[in-house]
N, C-alpha and C positions, 0 to 999 in steps of 0.2 A: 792309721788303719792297718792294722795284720790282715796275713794272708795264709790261709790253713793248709797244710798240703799233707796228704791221703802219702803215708811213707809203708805201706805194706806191698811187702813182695812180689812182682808180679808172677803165679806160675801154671802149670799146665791147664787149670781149673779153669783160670781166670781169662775171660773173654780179652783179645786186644781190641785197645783203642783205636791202631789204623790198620786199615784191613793190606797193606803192602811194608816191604819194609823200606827207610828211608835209601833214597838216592842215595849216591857217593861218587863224591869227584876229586880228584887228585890232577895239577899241575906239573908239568915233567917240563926241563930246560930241553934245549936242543944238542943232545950226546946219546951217542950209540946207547948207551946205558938205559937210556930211557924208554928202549920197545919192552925188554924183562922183566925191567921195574912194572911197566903198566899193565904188561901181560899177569904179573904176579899178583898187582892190588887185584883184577878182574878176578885171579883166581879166589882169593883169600876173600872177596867179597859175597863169589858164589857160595863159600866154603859158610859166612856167618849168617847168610840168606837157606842156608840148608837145601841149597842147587843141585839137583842129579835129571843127568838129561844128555844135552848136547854141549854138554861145556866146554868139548875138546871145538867144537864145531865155534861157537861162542870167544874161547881164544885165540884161534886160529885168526877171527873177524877182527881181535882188539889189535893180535900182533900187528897184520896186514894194513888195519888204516891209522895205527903210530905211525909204521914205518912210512908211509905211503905221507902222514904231516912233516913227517922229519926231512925228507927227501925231496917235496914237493912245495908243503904250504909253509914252514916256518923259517922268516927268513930268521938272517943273523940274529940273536942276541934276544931272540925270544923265544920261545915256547907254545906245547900246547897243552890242552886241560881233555882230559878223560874222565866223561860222565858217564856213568851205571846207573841206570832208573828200573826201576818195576814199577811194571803195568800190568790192568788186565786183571780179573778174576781167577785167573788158573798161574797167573806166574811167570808174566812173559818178561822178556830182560829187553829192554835199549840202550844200544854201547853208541855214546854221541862222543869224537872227537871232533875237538873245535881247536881250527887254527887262525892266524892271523894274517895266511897268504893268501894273492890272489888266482884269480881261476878258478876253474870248477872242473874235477875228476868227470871223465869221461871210460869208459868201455872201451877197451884196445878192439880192434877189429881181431876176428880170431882167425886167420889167415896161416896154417900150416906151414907153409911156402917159406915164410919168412919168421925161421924159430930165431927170439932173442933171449935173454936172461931177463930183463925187466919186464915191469906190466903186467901181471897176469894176480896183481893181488884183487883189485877190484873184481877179476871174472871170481875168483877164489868167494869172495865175501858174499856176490851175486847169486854165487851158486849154493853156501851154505845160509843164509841170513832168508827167513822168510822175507823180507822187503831192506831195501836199504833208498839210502837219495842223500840229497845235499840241501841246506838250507841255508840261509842267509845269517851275515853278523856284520858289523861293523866293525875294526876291519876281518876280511876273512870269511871263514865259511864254518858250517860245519856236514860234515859225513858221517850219517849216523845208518847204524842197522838196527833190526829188530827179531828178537827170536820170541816166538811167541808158545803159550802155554808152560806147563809145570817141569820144563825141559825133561819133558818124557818122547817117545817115539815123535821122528819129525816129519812134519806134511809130506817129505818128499822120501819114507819111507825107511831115512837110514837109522845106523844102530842108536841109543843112546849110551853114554858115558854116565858116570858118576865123577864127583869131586870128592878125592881121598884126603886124607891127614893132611897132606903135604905135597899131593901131587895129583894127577887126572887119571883115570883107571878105568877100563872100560868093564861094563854092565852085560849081564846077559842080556839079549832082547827079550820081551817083552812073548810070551808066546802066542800063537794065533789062535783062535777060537774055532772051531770046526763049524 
């Protein structure tokens, strides 16, 4: 039995078939190398997803919770896997790293009193990422956030960005209606 297959073009005209564009995930060892690598596939993903919005906000959330597996969830000799989904109707992006350590990332308390150098990615993620949390895996976790809509103006009022040729560039905002 053959099987026929429709080989015309897909192009501006022509209606798609899924209304999102496919996930992407990439696996990264455990080396310093691996926060800009991941940083880079996120960019280059938003870049073939045609992303302008908050993707400085968006990177900032992939660097933060590599670094945060690297340092925290992955032990020796393994690695973790950085997933990019879209969802949503207008566009919204979920950055899910998934490692194979144990514990579950918690909120540093935000205590002045007692400035350190570490900790303060997850406030960073909490504060740009419309939602973020943890979910379960065997072994392991994962820490995922979500930025939601067509990464235009975000819920909590700040500027958007675009994604350039080869690097992140910011947008004039968006003007206000009188």
């Amino acid at each position: 039995m053959a099987t026929e297959c429709d080989c015309r073009l897909v192009n501006d005209e022509t209606p798609l078939l899924f209304p999102h564009p496919s996930p992407r995930e990439r696996f990264y060892r455990r080396e310093r190398q691996s926060v800009p690598a991941a940083r880079a596939f996120a960019r280059d993903a938003l870049m073939d997803w045609g992303g302008c919005g908050r993707a400085e906000d968006l990177l900032l959330c992939v660097s933060e919770l590599a670094t945060n597996a690297l340092v925290h969830g992955v032990p020796p000799g393994r690695g973790f896997l950085l997933r990019l989904v879209p969802f949503g109707e207008d566009g919204g992006v979920r950055v899910e790293v998934h490692d194979s350590g144990d514990g579950e990332p918690v909120l540093p308390r935000q205590d002045a009193r007692e400035p350190r150098e570490g900790g303060r990615g997850l406030l960073l993620v909490s504060e740009l990422a419309d939602k973020w949390g943890v979910g379960a895996r065997c072994p392991g976790k994962i820490v995922w956030c979500e930025f939601e809509g067509r990464f235009r103006e975000g819920s909590r009022g700040r500027s958007v960005a675009c994604v350039g040729e080869l690097s992140v560039m910011n947008c004039p905002s968006p003007k206000e209606e009188p």
